[in-house]
PDB file of N, CA, C and O in Angstrom:
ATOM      1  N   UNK A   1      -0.080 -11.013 112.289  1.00  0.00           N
ATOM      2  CA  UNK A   1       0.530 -10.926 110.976  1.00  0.00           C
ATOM      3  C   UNK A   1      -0.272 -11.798 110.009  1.00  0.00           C
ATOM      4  O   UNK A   1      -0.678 -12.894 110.395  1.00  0.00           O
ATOM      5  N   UNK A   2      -0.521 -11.355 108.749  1.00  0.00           N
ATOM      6  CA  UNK A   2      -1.466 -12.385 107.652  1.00  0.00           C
ATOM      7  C   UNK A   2      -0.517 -13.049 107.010  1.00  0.00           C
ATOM      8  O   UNK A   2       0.498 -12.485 106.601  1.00  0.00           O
ATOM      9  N   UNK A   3      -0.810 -14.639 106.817  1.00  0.00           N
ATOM     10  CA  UNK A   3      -0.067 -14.983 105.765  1.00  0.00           C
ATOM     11  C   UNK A   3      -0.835 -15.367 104.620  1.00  0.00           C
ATOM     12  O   UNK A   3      -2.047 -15.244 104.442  1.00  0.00           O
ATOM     13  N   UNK A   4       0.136 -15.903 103.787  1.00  0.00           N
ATOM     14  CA  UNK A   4      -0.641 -16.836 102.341  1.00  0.00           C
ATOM     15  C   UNK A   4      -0.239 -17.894 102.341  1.00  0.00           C
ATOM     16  O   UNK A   4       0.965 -18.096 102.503  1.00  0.00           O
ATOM     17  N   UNK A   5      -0.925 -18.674 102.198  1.00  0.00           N
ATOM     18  CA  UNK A   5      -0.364 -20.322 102.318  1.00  0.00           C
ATOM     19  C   UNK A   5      -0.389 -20.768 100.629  1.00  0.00           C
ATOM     20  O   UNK A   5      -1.514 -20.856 100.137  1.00  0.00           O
ATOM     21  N   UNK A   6       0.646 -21.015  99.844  1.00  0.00           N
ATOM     22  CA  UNK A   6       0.543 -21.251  99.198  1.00  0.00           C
ATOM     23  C   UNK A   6      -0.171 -23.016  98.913  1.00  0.00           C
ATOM     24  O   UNK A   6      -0.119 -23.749  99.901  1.00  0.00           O
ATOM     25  N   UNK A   7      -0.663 -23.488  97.885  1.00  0.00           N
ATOM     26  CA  UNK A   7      -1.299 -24.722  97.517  1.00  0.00           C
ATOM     27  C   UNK A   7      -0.184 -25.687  97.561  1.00  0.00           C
ATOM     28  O   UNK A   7      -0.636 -26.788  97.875  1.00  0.00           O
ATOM     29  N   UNK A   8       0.978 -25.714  97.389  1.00  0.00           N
ATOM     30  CA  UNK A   8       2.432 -26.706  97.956  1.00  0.00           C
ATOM     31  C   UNK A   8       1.797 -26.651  99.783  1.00  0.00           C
ATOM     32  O   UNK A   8       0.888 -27.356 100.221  1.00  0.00           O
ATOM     33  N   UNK A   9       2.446 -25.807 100.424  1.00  0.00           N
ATOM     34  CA  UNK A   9       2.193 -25.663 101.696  1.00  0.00           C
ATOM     35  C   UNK A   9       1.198 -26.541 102.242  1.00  0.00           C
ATOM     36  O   UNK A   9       1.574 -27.543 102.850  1.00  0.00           O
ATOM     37  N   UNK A  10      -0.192 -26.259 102.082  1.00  0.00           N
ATOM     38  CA  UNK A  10      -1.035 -26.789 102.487  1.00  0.00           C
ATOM     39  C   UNK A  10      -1.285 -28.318 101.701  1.00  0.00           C
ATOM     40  O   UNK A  10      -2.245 -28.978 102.097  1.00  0.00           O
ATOM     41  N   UNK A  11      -0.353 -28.923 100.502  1.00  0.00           N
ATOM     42  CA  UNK A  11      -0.643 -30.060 100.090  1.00  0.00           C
ATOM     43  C   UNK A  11       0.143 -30.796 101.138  1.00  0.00           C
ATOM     44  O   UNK A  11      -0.530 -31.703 101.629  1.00  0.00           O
ATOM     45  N   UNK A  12       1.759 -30.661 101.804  1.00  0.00           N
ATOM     46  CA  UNK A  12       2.358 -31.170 102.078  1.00  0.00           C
ATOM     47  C   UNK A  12       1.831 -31.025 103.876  1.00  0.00           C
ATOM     48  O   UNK A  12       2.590 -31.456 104.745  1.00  0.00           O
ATOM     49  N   UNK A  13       0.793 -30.530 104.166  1.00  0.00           N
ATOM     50  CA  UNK A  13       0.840 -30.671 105.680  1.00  0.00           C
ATOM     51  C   UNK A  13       0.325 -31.915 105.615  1.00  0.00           C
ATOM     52  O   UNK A  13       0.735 -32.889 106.245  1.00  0.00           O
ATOM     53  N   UNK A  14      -1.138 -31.862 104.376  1.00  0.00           N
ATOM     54  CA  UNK A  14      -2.290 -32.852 104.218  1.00  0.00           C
ATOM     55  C   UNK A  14      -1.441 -33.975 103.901  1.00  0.00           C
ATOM     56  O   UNK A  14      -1.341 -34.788 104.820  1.00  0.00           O
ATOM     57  N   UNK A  15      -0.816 -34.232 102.864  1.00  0.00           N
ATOM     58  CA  UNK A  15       0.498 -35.333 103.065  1.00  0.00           C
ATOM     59  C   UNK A  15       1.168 -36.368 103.992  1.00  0.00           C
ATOM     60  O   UNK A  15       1.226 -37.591 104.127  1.00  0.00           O
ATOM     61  N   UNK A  16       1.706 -35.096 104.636  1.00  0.00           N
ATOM     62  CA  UNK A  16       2.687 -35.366 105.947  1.00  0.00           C
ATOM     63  C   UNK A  16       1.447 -36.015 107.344  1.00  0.00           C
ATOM     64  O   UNK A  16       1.681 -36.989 108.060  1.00  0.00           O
ATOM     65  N   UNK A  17       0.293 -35.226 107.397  1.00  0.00           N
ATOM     66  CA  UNK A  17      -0.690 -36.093 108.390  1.00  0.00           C
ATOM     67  C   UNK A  17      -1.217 -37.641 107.801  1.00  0.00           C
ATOM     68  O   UNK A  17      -1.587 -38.587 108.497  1.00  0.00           O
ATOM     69  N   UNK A  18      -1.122 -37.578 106.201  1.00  0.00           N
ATOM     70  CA  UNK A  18      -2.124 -38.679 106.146  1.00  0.00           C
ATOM     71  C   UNK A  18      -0.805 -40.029 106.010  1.00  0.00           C
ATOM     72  O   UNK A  18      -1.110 -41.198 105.776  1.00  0.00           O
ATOM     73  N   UNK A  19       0.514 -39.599 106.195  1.00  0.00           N
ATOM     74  CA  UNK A  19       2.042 -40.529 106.499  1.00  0.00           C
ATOM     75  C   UNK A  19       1.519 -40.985 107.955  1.00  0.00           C
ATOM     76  O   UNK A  19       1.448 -42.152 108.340  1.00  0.00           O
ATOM     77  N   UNK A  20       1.164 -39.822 108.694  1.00  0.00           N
ATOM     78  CA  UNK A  20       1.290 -40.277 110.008  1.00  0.00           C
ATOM     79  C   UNK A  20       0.296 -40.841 110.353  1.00  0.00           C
ATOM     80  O   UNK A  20       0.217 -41.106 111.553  1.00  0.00           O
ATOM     81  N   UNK A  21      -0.563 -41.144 109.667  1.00  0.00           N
ATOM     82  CA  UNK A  21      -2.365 -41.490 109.966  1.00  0.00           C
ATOM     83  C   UNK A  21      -3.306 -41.004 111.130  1.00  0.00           C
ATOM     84  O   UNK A  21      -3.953 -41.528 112.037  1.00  0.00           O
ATOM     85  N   UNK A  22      -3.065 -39.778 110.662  1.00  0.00           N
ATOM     86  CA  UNK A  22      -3.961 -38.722 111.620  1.00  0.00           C
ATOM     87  C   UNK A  22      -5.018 -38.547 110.919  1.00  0.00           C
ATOM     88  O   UNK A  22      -5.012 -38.992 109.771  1.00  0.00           O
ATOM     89  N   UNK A  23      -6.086 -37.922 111.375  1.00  0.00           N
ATOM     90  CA  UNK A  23      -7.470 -37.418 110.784  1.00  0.00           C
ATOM     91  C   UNK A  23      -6.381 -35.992 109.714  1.00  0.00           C
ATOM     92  O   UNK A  23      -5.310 -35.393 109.807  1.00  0.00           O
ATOM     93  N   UNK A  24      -7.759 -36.095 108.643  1.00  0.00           N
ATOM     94  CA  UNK A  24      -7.371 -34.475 107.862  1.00  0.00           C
ATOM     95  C   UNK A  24      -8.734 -33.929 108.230  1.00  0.00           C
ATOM     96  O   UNK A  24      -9.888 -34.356 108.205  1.00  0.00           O
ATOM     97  N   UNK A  25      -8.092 -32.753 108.601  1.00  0.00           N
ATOM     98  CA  UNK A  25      -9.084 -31.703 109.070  1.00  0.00           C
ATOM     99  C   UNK A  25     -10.150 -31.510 107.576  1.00  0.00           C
ATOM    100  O   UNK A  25      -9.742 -31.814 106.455  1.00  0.00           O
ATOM    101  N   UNK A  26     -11.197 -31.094 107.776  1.00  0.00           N
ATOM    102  CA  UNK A  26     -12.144 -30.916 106.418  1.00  0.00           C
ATOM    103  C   UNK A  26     -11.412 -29.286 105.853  1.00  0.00           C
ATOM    104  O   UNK A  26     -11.394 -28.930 104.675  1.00  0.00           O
ATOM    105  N   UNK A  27     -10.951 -28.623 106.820  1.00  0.00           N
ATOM    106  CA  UNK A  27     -10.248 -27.344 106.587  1.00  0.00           C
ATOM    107  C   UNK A  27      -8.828 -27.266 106.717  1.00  0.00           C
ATOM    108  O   UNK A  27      -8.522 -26.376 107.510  1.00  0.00           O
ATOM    109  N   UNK A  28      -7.928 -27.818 106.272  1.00  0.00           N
ATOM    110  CA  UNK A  28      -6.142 -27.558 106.277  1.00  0.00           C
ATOM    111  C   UNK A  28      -5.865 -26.407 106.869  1.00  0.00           C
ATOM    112  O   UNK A  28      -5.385 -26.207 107.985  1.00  0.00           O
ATOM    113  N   UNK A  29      -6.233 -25.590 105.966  1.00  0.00           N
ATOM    114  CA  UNK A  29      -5.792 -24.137 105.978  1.00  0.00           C
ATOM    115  C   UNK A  29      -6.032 -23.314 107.080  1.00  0.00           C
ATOM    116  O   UNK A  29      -5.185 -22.494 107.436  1.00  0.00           O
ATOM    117  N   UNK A  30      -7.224 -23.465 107.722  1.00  0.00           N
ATOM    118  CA  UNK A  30      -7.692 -22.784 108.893  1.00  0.00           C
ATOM    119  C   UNK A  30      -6.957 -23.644 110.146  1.00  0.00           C
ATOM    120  O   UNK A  30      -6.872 -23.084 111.240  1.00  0.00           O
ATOM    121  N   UNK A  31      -6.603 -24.555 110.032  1.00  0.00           N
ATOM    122  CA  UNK A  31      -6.019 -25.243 111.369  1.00  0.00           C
ATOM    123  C   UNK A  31      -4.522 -24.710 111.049  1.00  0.00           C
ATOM    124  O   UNK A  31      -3.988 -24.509 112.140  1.00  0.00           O
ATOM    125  N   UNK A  32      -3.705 -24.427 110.085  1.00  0.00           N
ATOM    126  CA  UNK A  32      -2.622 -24.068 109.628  1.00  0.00           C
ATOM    127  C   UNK A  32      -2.562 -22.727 110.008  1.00  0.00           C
ATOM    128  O   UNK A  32      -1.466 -22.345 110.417  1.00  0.00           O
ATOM    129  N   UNK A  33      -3.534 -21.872 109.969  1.00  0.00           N
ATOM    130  CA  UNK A  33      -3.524 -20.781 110.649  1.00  0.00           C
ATOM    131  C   UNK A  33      -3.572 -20.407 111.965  1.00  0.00           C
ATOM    132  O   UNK A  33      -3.339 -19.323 112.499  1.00  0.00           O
ATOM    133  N   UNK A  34      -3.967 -21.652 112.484  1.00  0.00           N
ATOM    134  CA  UNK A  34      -4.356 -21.272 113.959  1.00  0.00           C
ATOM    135  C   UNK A  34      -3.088 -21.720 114.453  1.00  0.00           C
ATOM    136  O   UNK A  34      -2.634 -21.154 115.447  1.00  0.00           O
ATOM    137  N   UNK A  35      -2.311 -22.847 113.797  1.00  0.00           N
ATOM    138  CA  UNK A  35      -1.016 -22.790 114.406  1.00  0.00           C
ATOM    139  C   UNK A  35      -0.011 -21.858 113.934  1.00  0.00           C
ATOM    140  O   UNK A  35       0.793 -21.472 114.783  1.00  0.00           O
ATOM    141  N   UNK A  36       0.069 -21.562 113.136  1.00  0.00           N
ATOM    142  CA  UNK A  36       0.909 -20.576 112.620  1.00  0.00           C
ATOM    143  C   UNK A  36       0.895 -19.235 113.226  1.00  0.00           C
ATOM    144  O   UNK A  36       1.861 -18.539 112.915  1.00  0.00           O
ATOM    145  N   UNK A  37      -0.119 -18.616 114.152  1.00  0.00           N
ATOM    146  CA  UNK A  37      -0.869 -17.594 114.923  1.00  0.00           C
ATOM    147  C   UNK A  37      -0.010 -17.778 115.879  1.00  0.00           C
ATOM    148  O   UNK A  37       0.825 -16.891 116.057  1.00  0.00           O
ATOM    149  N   UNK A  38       0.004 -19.061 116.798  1.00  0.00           N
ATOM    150  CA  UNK A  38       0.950 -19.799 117.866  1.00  0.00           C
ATOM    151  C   UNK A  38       1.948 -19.891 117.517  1.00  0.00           C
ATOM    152  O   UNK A  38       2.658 -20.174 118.482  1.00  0.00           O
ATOM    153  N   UNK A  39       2.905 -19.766 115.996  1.00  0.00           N
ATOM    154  CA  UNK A  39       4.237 -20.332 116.633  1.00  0.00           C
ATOM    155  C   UNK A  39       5.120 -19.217 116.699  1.00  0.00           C
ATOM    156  O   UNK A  39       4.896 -18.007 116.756  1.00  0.00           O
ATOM    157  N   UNK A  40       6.567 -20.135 116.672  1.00  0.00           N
ATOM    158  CA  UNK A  40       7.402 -18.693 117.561  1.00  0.00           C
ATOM    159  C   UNK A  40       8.780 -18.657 116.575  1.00  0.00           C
ATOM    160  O   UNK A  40       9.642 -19.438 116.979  1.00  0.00           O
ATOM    161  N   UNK A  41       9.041 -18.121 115.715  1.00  0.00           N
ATOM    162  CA  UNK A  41      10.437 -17.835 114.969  1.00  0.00           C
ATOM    163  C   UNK A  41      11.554 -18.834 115.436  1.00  0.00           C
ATOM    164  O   UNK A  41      11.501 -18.791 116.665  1.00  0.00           O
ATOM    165  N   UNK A  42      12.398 -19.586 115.114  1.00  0.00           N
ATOM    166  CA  UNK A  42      13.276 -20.513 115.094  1.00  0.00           C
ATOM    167  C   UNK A  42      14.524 -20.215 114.568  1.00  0.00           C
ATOM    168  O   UNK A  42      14.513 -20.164 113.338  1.00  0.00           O
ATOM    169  N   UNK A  43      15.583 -20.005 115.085  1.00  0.00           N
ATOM    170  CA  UNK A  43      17.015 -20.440 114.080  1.00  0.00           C
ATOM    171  C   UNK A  43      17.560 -21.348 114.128  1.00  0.00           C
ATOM    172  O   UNK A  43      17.917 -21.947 115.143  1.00  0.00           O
ATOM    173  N   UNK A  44      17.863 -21.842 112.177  1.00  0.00           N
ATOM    174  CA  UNK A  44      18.389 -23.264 112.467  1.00  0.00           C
ATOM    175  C   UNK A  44      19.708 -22.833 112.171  1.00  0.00           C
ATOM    176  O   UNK A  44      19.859 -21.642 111.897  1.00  0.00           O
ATOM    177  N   UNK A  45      20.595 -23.517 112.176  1.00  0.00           N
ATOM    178  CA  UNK A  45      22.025 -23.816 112.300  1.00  0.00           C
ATOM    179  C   UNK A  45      22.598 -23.608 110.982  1.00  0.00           C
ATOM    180  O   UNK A  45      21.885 -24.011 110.063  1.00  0.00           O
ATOM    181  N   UNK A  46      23.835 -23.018 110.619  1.00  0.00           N
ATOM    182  CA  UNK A  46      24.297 -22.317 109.747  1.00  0.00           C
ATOM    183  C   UNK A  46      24.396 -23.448 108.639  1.00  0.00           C
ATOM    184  O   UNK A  46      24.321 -23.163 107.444  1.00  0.00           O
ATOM    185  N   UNK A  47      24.556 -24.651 109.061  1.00  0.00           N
ATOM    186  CA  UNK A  47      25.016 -25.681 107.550  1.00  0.00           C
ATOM    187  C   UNK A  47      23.396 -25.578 106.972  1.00  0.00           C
ATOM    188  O   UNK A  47      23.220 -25.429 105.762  1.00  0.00           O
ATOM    189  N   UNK A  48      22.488 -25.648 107.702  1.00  0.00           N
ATOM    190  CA  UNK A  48      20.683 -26.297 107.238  1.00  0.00           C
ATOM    191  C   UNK A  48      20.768 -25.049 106.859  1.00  0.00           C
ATOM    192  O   UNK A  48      21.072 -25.038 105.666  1.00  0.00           O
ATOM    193  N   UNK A  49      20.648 -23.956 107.292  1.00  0.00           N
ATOM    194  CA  UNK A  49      20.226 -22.537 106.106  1.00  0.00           C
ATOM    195  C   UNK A  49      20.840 -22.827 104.706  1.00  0.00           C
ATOM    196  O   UNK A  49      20.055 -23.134 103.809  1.00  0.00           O
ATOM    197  N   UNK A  50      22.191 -22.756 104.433  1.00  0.00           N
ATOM    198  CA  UNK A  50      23.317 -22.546 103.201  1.00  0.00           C
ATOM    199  C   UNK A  50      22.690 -23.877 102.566  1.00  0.00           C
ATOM    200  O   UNK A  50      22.591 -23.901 101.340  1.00  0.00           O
ATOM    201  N   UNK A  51      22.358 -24.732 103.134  1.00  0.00           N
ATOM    202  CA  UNK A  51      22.484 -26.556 102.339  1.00  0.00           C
ATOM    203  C   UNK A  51      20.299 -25.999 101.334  1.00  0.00           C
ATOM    204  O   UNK A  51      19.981 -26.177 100.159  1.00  0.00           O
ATOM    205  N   UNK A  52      19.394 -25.362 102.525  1.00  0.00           N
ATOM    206  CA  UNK A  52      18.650 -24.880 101.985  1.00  0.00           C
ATOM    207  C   UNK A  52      18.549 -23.667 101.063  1.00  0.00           C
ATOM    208  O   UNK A  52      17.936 -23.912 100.023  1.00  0.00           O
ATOM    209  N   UNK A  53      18.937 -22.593 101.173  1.00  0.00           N
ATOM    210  CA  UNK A  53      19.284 -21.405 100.369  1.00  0.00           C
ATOM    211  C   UNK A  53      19.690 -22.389  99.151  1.00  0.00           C
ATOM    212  O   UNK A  53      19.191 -21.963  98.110  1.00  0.00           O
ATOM    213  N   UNK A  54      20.425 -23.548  98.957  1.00  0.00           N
ATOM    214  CA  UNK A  54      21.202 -23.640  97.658  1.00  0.00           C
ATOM    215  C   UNK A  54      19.860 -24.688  97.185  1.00  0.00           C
ATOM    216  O   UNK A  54      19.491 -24.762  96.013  1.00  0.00           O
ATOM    217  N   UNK A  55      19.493 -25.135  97.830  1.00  0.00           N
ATOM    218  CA  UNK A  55      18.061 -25.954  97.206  1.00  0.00           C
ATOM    219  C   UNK A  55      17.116 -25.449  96.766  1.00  0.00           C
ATOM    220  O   UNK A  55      16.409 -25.700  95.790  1.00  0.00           O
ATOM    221  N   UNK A  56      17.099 -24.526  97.699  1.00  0.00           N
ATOM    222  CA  UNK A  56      15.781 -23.784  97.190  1.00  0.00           C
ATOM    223  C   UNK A  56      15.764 -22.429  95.895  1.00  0.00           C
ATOM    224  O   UNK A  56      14.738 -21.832  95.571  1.00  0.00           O
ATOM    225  N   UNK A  57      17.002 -22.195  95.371  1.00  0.00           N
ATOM    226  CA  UNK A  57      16.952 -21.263  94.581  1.00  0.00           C
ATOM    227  C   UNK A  57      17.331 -19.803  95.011  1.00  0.00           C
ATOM    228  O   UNK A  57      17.171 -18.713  94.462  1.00  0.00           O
ATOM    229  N   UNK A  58      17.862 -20.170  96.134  1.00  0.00           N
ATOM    230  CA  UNK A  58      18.671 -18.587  97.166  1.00  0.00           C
ATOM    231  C   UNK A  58      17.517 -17.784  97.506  1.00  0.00           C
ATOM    232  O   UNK A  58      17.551 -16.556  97.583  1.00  0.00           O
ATOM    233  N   UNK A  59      16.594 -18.433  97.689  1.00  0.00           N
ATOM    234  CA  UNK A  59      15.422 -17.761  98.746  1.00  0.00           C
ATOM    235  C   UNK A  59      15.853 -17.625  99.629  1.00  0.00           C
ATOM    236  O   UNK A  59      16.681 -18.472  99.962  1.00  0.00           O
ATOM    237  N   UNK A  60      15.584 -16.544 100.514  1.00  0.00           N
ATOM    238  CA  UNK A  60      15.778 -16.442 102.213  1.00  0.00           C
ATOM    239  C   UNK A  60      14.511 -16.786 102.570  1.00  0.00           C
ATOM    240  O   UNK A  60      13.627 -16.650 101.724  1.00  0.00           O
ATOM    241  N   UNK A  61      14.233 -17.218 103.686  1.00  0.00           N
ATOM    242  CA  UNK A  61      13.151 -17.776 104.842  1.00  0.00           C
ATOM    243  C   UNK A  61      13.417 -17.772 105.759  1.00  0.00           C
ATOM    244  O   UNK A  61      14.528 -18.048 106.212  1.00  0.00           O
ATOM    245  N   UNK A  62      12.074 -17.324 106.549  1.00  0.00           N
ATOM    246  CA  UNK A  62      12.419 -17.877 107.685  1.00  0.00           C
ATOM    247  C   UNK A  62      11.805 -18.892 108.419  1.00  0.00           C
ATOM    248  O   UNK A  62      10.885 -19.367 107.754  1.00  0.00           O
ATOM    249  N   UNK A  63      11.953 -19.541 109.747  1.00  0.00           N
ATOM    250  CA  UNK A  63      11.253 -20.840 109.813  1.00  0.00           C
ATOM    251  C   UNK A  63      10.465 -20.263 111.103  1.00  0.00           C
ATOM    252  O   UNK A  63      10.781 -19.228 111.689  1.00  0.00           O
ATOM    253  N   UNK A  64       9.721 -20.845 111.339  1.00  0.00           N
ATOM    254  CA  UNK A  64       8.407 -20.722 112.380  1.00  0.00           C
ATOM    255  C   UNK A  64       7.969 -22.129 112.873  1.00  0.00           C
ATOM    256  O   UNK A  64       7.596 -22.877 111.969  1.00  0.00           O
ATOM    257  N   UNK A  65       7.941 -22.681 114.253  1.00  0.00           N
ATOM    258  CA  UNK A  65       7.020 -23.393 114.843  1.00  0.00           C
ATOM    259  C   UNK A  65       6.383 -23.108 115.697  1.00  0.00           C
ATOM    260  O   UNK A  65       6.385 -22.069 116.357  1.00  0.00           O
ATOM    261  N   UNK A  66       5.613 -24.227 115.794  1.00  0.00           N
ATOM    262  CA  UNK A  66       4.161 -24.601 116.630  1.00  0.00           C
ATOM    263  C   UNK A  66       4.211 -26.181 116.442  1.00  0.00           C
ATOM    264  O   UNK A  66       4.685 -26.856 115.528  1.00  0.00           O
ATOM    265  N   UNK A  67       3.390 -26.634 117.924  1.00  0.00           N
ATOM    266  CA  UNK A  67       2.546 -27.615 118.112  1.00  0.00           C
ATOM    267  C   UNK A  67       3.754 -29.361 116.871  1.00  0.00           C
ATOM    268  O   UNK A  67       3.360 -30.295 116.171  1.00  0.00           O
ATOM    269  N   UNK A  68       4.765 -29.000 117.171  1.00  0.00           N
ATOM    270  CA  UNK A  68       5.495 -30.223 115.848  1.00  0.00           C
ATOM    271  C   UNK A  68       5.870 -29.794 114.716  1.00  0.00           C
ATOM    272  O   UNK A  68       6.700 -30.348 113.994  1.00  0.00           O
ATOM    273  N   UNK A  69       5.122 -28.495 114.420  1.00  0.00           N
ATOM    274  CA  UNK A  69       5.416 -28.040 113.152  1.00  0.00           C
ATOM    275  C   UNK A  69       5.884 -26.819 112.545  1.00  0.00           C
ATOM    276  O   UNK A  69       5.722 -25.670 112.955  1.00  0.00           O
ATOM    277  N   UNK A  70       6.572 -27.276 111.365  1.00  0.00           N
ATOM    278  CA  UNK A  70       7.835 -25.959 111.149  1.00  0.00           C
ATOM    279  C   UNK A  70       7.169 -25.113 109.314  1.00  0.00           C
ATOM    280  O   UNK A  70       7.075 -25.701 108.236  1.00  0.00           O
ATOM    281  N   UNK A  71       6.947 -24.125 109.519  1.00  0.00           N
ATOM    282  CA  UNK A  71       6.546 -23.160 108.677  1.00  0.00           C
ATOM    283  C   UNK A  71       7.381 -22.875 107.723  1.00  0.00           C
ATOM    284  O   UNK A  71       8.365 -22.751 108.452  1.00  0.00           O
ATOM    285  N   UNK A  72       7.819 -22.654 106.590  1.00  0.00           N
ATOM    286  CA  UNK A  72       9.425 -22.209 105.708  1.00  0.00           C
ATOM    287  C   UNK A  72       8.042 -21.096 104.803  1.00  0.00           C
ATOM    288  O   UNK A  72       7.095 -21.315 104.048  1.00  0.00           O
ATOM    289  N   UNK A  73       8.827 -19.604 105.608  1.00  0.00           N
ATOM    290  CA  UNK A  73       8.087 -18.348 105.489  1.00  0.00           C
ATOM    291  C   UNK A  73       8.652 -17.444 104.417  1.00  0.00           C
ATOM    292  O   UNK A  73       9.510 -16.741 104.951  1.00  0.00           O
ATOM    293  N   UNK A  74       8.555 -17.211 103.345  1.00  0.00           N
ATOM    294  CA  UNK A  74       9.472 -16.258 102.567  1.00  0.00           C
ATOM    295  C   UNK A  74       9.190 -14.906 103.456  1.00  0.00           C
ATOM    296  O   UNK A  74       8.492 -14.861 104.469  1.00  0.00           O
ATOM    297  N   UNK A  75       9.859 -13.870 102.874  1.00  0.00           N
ATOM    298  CA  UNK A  75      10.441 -12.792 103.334  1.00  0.00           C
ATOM    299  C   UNK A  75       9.021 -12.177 102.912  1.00  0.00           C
ATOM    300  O   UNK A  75       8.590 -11.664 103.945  1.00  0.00           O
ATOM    301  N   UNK A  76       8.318 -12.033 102.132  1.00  0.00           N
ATOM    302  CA  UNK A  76       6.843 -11.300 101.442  1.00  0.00           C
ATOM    303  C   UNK A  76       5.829 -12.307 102.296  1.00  0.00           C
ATOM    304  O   UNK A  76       4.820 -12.690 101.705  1.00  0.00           O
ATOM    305  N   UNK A  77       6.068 -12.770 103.728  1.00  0.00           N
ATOM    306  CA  UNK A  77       5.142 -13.795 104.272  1.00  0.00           C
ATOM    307  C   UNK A  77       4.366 -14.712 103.396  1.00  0.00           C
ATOM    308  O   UNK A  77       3.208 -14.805 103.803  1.00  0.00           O
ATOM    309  N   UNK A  78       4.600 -15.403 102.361  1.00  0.00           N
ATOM    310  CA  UNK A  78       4.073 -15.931 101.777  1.00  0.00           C
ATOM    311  C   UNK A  78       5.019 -17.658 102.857  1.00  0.00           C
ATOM    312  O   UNK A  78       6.167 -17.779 103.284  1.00  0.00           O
ATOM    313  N   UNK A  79       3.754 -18.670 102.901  1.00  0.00           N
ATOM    314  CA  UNK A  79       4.211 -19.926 103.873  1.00  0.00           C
ATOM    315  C   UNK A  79       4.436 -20.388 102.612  1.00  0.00           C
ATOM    316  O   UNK A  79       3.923 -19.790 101.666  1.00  0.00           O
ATOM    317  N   UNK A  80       5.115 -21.351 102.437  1.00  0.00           N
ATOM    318  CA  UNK A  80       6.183 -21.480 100.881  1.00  0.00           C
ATOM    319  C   UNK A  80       6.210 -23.117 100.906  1.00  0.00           C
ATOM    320  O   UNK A  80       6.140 -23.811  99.892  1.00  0.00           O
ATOM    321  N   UNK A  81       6.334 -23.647 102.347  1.00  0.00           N
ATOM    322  CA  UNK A  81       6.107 -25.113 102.778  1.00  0.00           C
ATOM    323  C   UNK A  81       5.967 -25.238 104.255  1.00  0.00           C
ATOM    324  O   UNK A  81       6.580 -24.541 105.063  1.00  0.00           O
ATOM    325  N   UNK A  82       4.645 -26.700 104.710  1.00  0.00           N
ATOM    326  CA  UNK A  82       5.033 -26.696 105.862  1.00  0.00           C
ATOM    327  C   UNK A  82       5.338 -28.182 106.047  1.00  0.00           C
ATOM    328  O   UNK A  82       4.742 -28.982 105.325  1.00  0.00           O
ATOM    329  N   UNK A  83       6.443 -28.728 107.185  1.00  0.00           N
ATOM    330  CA  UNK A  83       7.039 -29.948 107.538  1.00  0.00           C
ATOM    331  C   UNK A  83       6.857 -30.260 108.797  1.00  0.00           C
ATOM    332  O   UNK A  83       6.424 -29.416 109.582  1.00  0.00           O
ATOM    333  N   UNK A  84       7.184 -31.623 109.216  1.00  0.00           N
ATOM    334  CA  UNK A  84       7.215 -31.841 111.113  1.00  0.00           C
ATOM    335  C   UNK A  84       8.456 -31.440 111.349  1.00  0.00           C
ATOM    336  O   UNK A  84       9.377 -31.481 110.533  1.00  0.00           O
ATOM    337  N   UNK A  85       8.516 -31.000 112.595  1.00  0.00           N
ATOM    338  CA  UNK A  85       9.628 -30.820 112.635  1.00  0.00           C
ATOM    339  C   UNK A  85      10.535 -32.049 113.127  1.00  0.00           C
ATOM    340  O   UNK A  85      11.752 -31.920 113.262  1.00  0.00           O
ATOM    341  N   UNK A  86      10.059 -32.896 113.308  1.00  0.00           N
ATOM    342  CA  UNK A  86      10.825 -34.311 113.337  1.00  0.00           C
ATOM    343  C   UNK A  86      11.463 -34.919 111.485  1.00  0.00           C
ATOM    344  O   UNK A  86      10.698 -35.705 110.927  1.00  0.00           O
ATOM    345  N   UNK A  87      12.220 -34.689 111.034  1.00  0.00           N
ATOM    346  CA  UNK A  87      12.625 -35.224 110.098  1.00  0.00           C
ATOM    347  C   UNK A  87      12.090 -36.821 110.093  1.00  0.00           C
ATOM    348  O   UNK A  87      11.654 -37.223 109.015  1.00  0.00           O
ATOM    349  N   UNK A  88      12.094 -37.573 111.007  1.00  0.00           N
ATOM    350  CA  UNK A  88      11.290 -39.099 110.562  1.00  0.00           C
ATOM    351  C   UNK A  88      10.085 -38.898 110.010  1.00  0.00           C
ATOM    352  O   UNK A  88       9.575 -39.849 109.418  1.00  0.00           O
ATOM    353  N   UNK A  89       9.412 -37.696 110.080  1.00  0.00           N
ATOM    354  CA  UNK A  89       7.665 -37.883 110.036  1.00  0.00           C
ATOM    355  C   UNK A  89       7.388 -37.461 108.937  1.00  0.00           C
ATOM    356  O   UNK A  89       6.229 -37.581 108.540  1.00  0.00           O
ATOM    357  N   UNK A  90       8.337 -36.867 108.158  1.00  0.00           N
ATOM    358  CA  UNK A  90       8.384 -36.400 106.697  1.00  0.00           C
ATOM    359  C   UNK A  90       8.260 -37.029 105.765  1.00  0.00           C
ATOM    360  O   UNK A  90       8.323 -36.506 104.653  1.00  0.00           O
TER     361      UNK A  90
END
């Protein structure tokens, strides 16, 4: 499946690694793809959808991981944001 990573998306991975003091890849986007290739559809729990839907402007998404990390996919596959999936690492 192709996605689009929007420029949010890929600011907040680069973000979220340089919190955790990991190397940044010279390429975001291509390592974002290669996990995103790997991950596997997720459902979260009915309060985190409704508490998101109302944050986000009643977008539907869906979520995707891999490797720690969680994808927030609009419905037109566009990757919209990506996070750890550990809420501390955010």
């Amino acid at each position: 499946m192709s996605y689009i990573f929007t420029k949010h998306a890929t600011e907040q991975y680069v973000a979220r690694l340089q919190r955790l003091g990991a190397t940044i890849p010279k390429d975001p986007e291509k390592v974002l793809r290669r996990l995103i290739d790997m991950a596997v559809e997720v459902r979260m729990d009915n309060r985190h959808i409704v508490r998101r839907l109302i944050n986000h402007g009643f977008k539907v998404a869906r979520y995707l991981e891999a490797d720690g990390w969680r994808f927030v996919v609009s419905e037109d596959n566009i990757v919209i944001t990506v996070e750890h999936t550990d809420p501390a690492k955010n």
